[in-house]
mmCIF entry with sequence, helices, sheets and N, C-alpha, C, O atoms, coordinates in Angstrom:
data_MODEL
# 
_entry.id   MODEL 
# 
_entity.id                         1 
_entity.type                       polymer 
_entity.pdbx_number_of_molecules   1 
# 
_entity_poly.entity_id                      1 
_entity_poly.type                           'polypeptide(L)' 
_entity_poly.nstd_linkage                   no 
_entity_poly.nstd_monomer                   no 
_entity_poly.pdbx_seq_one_letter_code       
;(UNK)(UNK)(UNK)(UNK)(UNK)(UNK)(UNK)(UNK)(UNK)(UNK)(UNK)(UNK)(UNK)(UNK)(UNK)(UNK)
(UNK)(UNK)(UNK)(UNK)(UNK)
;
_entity_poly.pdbx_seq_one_letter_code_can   XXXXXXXXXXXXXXXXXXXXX 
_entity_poly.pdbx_strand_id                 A 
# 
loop_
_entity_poly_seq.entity_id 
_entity_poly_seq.num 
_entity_poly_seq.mon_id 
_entity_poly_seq.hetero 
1 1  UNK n 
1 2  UNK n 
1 3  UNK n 
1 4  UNK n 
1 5  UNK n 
1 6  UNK n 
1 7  UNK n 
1 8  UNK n 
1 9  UNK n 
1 10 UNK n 
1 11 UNK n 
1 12 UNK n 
1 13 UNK n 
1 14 UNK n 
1 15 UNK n 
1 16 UNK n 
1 17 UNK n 
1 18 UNK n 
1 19 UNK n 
1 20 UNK n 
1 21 UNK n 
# 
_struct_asym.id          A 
_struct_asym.entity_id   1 
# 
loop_
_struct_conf.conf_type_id 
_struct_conf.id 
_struct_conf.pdbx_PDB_helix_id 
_struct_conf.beg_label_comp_id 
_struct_conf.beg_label_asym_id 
_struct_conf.beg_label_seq_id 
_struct_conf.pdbx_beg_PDB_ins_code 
_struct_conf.end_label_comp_id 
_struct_conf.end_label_asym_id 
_struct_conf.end_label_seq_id 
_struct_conf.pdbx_end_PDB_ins_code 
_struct_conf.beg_auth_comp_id 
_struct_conf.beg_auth_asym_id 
_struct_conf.beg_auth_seq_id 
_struct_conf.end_auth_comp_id 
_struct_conf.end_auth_asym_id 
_struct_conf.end_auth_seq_id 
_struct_conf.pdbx_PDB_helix_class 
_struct_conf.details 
_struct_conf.pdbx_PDB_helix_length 
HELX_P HELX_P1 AA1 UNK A 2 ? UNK A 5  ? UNK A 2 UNK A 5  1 ? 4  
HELX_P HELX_P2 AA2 UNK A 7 ? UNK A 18 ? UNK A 7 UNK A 18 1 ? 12 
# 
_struct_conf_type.id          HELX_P 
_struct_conf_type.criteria    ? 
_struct_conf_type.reference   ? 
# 
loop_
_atom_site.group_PDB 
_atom_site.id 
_atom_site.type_symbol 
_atom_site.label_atom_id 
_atom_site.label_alt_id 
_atom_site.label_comp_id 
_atom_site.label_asym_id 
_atom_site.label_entity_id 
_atom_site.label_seq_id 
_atom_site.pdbx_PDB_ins_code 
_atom_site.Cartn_x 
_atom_site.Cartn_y 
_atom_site.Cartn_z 
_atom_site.occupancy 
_atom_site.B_iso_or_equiv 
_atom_site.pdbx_formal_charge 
_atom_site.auth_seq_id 
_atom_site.auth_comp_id 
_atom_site.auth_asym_id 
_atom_site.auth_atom_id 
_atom_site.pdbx_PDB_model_num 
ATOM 1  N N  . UNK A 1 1  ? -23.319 -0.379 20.149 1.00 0.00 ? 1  UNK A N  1 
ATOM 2  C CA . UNK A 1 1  ? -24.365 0.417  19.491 1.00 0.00 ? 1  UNK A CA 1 
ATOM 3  C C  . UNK A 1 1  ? -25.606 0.502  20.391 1.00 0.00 ? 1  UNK A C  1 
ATOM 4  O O  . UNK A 1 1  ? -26.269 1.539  20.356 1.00 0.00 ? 1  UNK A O  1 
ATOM 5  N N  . UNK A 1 2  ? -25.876 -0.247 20.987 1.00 0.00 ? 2  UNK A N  1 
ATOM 6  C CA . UNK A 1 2  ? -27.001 -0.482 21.585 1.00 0.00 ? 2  UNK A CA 1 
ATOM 7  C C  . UNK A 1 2  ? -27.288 0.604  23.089 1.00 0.00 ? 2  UNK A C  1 
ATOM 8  O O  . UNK A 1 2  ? -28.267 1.221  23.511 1.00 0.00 ? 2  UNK A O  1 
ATOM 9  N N  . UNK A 1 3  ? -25.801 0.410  23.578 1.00 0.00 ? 3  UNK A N  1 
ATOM 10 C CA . UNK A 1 3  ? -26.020 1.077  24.673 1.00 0.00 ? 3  UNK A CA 1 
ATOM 11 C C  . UNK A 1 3  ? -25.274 2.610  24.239 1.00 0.00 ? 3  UNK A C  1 
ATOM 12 O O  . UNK A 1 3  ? -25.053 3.214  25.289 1.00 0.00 ? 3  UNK A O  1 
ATOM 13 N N  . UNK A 1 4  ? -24.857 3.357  23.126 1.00 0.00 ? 4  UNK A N  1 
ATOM 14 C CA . UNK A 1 4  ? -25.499 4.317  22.115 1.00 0.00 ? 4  UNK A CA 1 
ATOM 15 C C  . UNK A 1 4  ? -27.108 4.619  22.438 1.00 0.00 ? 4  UNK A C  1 
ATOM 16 O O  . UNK A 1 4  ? -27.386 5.501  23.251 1.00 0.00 ? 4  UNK A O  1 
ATOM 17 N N  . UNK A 1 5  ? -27.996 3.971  21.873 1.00 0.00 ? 5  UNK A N  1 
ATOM 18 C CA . UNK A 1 5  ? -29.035 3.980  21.816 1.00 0.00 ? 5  UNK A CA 1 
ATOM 19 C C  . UNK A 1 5  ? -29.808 4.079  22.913 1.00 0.00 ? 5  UNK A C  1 
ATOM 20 O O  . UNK A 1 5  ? -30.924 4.585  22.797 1.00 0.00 ? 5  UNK A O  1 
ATOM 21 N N  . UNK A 1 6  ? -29.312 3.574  24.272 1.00 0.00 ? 6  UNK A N  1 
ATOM 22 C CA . UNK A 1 6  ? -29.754 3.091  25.274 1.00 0.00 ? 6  UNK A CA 1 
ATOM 23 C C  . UNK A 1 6  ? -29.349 5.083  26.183 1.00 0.00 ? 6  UNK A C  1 
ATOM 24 O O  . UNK A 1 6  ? -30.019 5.405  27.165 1.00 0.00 ? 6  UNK A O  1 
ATOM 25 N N  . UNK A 1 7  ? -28.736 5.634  25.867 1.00 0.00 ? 7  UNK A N  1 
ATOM 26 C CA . UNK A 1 7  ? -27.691 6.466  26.467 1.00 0.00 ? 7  UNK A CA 1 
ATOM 27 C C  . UNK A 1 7  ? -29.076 7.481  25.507 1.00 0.00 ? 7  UNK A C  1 
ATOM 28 O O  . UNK A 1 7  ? -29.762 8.063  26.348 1.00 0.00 ? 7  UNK A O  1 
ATOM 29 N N  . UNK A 1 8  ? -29.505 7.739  24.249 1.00 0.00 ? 8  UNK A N  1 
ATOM 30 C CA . UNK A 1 8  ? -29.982 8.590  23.924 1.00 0.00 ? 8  UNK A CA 1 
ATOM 31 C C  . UNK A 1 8  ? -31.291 8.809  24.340 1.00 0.00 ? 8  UNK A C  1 
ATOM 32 O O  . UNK A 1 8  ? -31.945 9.853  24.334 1.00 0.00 ? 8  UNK A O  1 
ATOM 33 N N  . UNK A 1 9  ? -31.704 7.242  24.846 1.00 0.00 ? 9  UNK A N  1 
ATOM 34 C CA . UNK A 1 9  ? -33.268 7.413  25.014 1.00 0.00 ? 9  UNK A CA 1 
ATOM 35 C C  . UNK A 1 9  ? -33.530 7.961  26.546 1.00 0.00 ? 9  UNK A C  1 
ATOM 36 O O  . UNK A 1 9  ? -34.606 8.456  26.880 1.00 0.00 ? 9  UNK A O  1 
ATOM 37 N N  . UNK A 1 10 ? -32.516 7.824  27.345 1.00 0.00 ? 10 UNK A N  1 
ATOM 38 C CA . UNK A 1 10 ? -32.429 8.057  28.889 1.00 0.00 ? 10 UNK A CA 1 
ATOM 39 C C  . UNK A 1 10 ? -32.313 9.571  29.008 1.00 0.00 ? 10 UNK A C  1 
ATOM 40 O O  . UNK A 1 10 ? -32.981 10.192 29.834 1.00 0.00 ? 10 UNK A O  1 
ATOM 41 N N  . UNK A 1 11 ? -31.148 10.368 27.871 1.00 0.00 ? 11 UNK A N  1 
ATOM 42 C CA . UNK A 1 11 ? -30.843 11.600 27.952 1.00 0.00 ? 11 UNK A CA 1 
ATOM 43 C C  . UNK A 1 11 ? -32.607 12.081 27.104 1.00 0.00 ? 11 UNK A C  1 
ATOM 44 O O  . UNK A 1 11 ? -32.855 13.027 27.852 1.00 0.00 ? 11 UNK A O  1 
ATOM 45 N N  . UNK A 1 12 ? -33.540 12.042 26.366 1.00 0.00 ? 12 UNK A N  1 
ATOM 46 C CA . UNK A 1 12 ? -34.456 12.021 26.093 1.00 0.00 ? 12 UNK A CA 1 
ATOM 47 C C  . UNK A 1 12 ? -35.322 12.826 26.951 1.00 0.00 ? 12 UNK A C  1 
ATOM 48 O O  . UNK A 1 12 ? -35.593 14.026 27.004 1.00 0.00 ? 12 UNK A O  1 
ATOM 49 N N  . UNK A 1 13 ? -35.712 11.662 27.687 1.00 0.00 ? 13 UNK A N  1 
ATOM 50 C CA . UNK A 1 13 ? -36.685 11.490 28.680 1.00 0.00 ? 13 UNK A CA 1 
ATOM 51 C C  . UNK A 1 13 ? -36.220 11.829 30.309 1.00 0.00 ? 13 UNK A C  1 
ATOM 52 O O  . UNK A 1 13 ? -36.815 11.444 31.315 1.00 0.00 ? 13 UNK A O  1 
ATOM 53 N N  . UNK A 1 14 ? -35.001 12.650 30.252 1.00 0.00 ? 14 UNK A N  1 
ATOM 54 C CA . UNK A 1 14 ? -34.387 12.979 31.420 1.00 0.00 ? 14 UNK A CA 1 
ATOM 55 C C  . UNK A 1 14 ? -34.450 14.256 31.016 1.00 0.00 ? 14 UNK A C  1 
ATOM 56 O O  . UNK A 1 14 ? -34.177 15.075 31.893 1.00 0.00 ? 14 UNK A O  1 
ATOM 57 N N  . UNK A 1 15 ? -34.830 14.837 29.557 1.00 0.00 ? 15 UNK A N  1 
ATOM 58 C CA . UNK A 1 15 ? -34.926 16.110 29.186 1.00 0.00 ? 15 UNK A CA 1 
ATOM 59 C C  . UNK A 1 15 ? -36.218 16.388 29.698 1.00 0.00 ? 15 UNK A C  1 
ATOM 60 O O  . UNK A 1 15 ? -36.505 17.373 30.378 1.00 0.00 ? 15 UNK A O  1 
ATOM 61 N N  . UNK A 1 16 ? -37.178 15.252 29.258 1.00 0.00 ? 16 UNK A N  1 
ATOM 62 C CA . UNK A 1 16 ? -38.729 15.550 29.214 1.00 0.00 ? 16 UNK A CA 1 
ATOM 63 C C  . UNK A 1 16 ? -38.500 15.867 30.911 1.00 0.00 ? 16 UNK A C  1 
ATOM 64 O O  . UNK A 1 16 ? -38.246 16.992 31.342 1.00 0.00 ? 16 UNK A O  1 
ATOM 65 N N  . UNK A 1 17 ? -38.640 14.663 31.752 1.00 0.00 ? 17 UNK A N  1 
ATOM 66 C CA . UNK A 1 17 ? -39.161 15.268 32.704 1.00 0.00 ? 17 UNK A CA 1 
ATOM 67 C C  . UNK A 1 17 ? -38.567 16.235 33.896 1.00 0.00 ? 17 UNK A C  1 
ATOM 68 O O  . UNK A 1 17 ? -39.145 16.581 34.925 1.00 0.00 ? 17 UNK A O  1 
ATOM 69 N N  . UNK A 1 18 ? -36.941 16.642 33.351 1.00 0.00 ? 18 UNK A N  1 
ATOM 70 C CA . UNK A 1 18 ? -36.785 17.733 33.515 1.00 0.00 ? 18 UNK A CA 1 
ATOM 71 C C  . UNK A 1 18 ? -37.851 19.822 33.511 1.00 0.00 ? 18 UNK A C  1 
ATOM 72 O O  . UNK A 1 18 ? -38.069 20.828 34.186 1.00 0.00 ? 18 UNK A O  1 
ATOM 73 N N  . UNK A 1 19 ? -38.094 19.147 32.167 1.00 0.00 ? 19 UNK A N  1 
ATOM 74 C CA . UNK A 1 19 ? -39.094 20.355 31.526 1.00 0.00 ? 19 UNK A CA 1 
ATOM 75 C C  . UNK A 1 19 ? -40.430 20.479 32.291 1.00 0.00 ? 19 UNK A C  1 
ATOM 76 O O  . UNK A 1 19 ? -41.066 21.532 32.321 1.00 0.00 ? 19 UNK A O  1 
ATOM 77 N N  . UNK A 1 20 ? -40.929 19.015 33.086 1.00 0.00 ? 20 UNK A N  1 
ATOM 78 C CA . UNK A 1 20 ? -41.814 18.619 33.544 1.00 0.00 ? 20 UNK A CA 1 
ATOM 79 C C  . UNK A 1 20 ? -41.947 19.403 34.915 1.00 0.00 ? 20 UNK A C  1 
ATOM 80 O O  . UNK A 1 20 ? -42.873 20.106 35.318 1.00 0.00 ? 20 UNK A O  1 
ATOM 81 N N  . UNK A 1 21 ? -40.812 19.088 35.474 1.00 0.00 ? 21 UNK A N  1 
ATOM 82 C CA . UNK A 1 21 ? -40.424 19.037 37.462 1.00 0.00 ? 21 UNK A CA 1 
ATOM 83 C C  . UNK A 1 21 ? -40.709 21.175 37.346 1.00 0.00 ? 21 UNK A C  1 
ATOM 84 O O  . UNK A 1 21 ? -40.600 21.868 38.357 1.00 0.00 ? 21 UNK A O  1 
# 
């Protein structure tokens, strides 16, 4: 579960600073 969790917060913030670059 955890690395679930771990997997959503990375895809997240790989969105953000995608949107960022």
């Amino acid at each position: 579960m955890s690395n679930i969790y771990n997997n959503s917060v990375v895809s997240f913030y790989n969105h953000l600073f995608y949107d960022l670059a």
